[in-house]
C-alpha positions in Angstrom: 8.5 13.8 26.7 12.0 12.8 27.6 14.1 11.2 25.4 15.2 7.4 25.8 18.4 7.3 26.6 18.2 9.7 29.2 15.3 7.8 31.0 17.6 4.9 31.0 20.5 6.7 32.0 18.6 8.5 35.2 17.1 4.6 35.8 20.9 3.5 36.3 21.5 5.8 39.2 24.6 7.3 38.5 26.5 4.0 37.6 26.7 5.2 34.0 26.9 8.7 32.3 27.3 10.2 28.5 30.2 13.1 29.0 30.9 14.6 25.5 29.4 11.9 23.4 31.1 9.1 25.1 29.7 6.7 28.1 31.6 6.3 31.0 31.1 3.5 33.5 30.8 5.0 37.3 30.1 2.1 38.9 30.9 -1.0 37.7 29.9 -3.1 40.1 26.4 -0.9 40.8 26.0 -1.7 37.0 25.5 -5.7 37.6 22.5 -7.5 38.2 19.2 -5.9 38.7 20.4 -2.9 36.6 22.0 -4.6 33.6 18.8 -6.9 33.5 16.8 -4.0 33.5 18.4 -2.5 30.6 18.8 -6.0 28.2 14.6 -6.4 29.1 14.3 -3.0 27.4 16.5 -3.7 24.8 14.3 -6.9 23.9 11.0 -5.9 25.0 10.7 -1.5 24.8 9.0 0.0 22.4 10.7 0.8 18.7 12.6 4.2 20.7 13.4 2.6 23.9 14.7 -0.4 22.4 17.3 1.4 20.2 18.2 3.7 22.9 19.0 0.6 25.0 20.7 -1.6 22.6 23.3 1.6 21.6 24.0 1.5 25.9 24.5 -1.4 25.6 26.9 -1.7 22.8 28.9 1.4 24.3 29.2 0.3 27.7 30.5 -2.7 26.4 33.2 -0.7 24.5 33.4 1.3 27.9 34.6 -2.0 29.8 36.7 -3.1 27.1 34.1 -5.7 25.6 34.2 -6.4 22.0 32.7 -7.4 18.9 34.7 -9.9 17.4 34.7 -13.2 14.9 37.0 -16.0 13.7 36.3 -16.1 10.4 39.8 -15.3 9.6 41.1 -18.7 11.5 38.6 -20.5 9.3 39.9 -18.3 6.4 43.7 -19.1 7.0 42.9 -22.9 8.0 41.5 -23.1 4.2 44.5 -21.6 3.1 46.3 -24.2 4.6 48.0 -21.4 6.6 47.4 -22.8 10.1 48.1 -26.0 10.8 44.8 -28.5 11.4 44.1 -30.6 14.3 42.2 -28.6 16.3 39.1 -27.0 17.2 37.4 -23.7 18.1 34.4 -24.1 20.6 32.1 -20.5 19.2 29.5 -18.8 20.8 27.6 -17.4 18.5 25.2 -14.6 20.6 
């Protein structure tokens, strides 16, 4: 039985690969689309092994491409502070 990660990696067709703990984008553009909707299904809808094999790709090859987690809580922070000036708004999206 093959692991999960490396059934998702062969199912990517060389767009992606793991070299020395680290995943490296190939393809780019051979990663949109189909592929990338492939992978999120698993991540939602694979079983307990395939869904956290999925979701760790995903999160990496979002670091890969120089995606990242982020938040504002530190605007809404200083804006209680009073350090930054009011009058304006932040559209979120919270995902």
């Amino acid at each position: 039985m093959s692991h999960p990660l490396e059934t998702l990696l062969e199912s990517l067709d060389e767009t992606v690969t793991v070299e020395d703990g680290q995943v490296v984008v190939k393809d780019e553009a051979g990663l949109r689309g189909e592929p990338i909707d492939r992978l999120v299904h698993t991540a939602v809808f694979g079983s307990l092994r395939e869904r956290g094999a999925a979701r760790w790709l995903l999160w990496e090859l979002g670091q890969a491409l120089g995606i990242y987690s982020t938040t504002i809580h530190p605007l809404y922070i200083a804006r209680g502070k009073g350090e930054v000036p009011g009058g304006f708004t932040v559209p979120a999206m919270n995902l």
